[in-house]
C-alpha positions in Angstrom: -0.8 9.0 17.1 -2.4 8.2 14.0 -3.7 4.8 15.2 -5.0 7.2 18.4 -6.8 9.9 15.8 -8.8 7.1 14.4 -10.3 5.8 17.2 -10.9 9.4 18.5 -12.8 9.9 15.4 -15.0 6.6 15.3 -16.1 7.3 18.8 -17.1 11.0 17.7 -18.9 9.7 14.9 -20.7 7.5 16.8 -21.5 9.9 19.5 -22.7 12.2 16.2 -25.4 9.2 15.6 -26.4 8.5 18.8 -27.7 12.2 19.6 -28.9 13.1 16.3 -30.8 9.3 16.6 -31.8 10.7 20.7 -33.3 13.8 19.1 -35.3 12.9 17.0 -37.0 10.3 19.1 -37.2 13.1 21.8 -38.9 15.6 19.1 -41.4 12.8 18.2 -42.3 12.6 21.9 -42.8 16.3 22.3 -44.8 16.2 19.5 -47.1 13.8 20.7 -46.8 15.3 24.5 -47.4 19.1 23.9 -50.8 19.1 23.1 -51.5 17.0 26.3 -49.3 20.0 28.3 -50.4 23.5 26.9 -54.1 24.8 27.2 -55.6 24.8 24.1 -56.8 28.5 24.1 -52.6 29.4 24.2 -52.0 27.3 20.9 -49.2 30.1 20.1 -46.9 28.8 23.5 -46.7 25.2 20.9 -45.2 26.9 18.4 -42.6 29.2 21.0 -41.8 25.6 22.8 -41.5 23.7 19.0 -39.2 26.6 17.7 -36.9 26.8 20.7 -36.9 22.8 20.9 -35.5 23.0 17.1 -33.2 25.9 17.4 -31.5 24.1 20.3 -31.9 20.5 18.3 -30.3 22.2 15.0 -27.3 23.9 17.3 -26.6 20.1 18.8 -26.7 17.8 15.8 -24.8 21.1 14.0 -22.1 21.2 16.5 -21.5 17.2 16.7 -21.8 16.1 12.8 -19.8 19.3 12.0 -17.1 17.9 13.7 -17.2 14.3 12.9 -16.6 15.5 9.4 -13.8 18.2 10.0 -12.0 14.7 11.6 -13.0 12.4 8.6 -11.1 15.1 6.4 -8.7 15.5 8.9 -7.9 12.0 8.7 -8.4 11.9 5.0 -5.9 14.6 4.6 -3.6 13.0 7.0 -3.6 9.6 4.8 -2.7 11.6 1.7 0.1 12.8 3.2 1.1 9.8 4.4 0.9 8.5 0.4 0.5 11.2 -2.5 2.2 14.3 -1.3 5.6 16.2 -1.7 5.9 15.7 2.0 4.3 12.2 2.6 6.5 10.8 -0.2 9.4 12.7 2.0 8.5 11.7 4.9 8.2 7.8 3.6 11.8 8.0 2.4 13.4 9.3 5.7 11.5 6.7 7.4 13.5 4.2 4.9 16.5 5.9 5.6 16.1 5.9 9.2 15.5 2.4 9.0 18.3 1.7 7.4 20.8 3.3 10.4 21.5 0.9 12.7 20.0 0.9 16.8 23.2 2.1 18.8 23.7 5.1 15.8 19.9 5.7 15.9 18.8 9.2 17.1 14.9 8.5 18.2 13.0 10.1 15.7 9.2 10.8 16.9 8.2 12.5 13.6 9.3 9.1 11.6 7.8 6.7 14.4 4.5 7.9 14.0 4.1 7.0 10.9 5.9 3.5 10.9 2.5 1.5 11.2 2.4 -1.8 12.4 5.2 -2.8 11.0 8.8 -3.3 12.8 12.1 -1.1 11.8 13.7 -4.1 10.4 10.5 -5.0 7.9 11.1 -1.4 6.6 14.8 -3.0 5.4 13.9 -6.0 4.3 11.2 -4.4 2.0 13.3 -1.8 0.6 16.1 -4.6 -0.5 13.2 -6.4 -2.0 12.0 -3.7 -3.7 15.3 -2.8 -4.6 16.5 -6.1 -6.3 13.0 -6.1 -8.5 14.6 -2.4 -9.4 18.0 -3.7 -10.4 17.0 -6.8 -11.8 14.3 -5.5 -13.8 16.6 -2.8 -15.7 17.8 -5.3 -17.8 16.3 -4.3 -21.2 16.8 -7.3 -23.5 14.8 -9.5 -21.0 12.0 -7.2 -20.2 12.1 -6.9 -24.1 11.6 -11.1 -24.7 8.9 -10.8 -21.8 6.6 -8.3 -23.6 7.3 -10.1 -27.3 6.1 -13.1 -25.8 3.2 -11.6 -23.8 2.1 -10.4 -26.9 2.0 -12.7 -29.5 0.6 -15.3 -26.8 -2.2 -12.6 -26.1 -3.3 -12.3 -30.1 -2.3 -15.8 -30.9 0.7 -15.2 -33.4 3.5 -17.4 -31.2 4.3 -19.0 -34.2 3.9 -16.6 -36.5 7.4 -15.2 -37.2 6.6 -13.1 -39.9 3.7 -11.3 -38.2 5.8 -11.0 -35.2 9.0 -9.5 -37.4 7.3 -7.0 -39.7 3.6 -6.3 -38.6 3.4 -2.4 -37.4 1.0 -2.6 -35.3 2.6 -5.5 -33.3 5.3 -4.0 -33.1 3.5 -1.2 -31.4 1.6 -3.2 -29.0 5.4 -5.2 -28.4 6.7 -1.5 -27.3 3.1 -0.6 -25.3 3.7 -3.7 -22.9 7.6 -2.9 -22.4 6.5 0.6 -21.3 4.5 -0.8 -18.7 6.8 -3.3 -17.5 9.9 -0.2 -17.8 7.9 2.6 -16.8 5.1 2.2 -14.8 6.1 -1.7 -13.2 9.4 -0.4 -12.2 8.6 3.2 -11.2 5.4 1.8 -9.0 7.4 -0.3 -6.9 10.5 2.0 -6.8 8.5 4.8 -4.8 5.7 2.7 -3.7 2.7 3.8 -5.2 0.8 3.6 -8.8 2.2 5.9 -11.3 -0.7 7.4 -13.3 -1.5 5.3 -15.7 -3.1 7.5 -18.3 0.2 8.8 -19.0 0.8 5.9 -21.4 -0.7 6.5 -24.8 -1.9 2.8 -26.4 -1.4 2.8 -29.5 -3.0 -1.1 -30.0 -4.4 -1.5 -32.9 -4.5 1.5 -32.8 -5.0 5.1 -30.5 -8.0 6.1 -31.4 -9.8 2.7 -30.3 -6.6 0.3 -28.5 -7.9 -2.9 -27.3 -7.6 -3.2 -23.4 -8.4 -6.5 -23.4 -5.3 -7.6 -25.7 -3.1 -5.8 -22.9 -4.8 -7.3 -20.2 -4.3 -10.8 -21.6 -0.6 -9.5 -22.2 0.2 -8.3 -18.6 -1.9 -11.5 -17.3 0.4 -14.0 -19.1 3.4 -12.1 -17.7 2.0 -11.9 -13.9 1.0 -15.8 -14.4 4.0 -17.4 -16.2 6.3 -15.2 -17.0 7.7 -14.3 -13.4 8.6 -18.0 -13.0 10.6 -18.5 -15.9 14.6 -18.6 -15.3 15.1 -15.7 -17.7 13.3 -13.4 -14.9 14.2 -15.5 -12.0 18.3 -15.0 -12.5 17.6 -11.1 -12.9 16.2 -11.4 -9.3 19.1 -11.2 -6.0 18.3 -15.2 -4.7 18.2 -13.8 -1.4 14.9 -12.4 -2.4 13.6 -13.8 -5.7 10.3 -15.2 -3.0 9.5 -12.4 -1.8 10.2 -9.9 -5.2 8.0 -12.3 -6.7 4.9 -11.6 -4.5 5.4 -8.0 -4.9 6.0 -8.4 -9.1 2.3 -10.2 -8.6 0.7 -7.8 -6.7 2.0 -4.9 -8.7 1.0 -6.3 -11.8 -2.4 -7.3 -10.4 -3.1 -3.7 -9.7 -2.1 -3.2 -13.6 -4.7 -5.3 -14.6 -7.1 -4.0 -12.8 -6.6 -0.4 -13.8 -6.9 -1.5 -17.6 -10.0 -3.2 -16.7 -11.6 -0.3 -15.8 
């Protein structure tokens, strides 16, 4: 229905464009026709034609556009509540949970199918354990610990400098920055499938009044680039799925980088 709704509304916006495009064209030929058609001592029946041509003109293009946009925010709201909403973010978990309950046990569901997308039943599964393994794996402190120490003395420099890593404040600050985002927002993103809000997390790098984006960047991009492959990260990750968690970890942590970019 969704896919239907979309369609319905390109072909209504384009209908919107062609007749506000017709009109105009028609109201430049009326101008240029009318003095050819009405005698020039009743000048006042030009003006009584040109007002009732644009009253009727104004009611068409009114009507048409009007509703184009009611359907782009129809469709607009229909997306957030496929995403961000109490009942969108419902509706995307019984739609895992249907997935999840095998064919002969199924009940059809309409509600849920309409919103499955392109995708099949079973993709629904096999995404969910993904996501799921990157959840289980990645609550292991100690190594998402090692990963941000390591992420952030490679992103200032300091790899070998064991006393700045051990007893400078401010590292240690940027050290616990980077393991929120790996703990927090990392894990929480891909556990309900969507960015958490990123300005939730204070940075405290070098320090908050004026943190230094680009040191986290550099951080979280050593992480997304070499991190992910090392065995330390790989044997957190269910082998049935360390590929595919992999590519998700990437594009997850892409978006990250983006976000701090900005």
């Amino acid at each position: 229905m969704f896919y239907q709704d979309q369609g319905h509304f390109r072909i209504r916006k384009t209908h919107a464009v062609f007749t506000a495009t017709f009109l105009v064209f028609l109201a430049f030929l009326l101008a240029r026709s009318l003095p050819l058609l009405i005698p020039k001592e009743k000048p006042e029946l030009e003006l009584v034609v040109n007002s009732v041509f644009l009253l009727f003109s104004f009611g068409i293009v009114n009507a048409i556009v009007g509703e184009a946009i009611e359907d782009a925010a129809a469709e607009k709201h229909k997306e957030y509540l496929k995403t961000e909403s109490s009942d969108g973010i419902r509706t995307l978990q019984e739609l895992e949970y249907y997935s999840e309950i095998p064919f002969e046990f199924r009940r059809r569901s309409t509600k849920l199918l309409g919103v499955q997308g392109s995708g099949t039943l079973e993709d629904i599964v096999t995404e969910s354990r993904i996501r799921n393994a990157i959840v289980c794996g990645f609550a292991n402190e100690p190594m998402l610990r090692r990963l941000a120490l390591k992420a952030c003395a490679v992103a200032l420099g300091s790899e070998d400098d064991k006393s700045y890593l051990e007893n400078d404040r401010r590292f240690g600050r940027f050290r616990e920055d980077v393991y929120i985002y790996l703990r927090a927002w990392l894990i929480m993103s891909i556990k309900y499938k969507r960015a958490m809000p990123l300005e939730l997390i204070q940075q405290g790098f070098p320090d908050e009044a004026s943190p230094d984006k680009y040191a986290y960047v550099r951080a979280i991009r050593y992480i997304r680039e070499t991190s992910i492959d090392k065995s330390g990260v790989e044997e957190c990750l269910d082998a049935n799925y360390r590929g595919a968690a992999k590519v998700i970890l990437r594009q997850e942590l892409d978006k990250l980088i983006k976000t701090l970019q900005e």
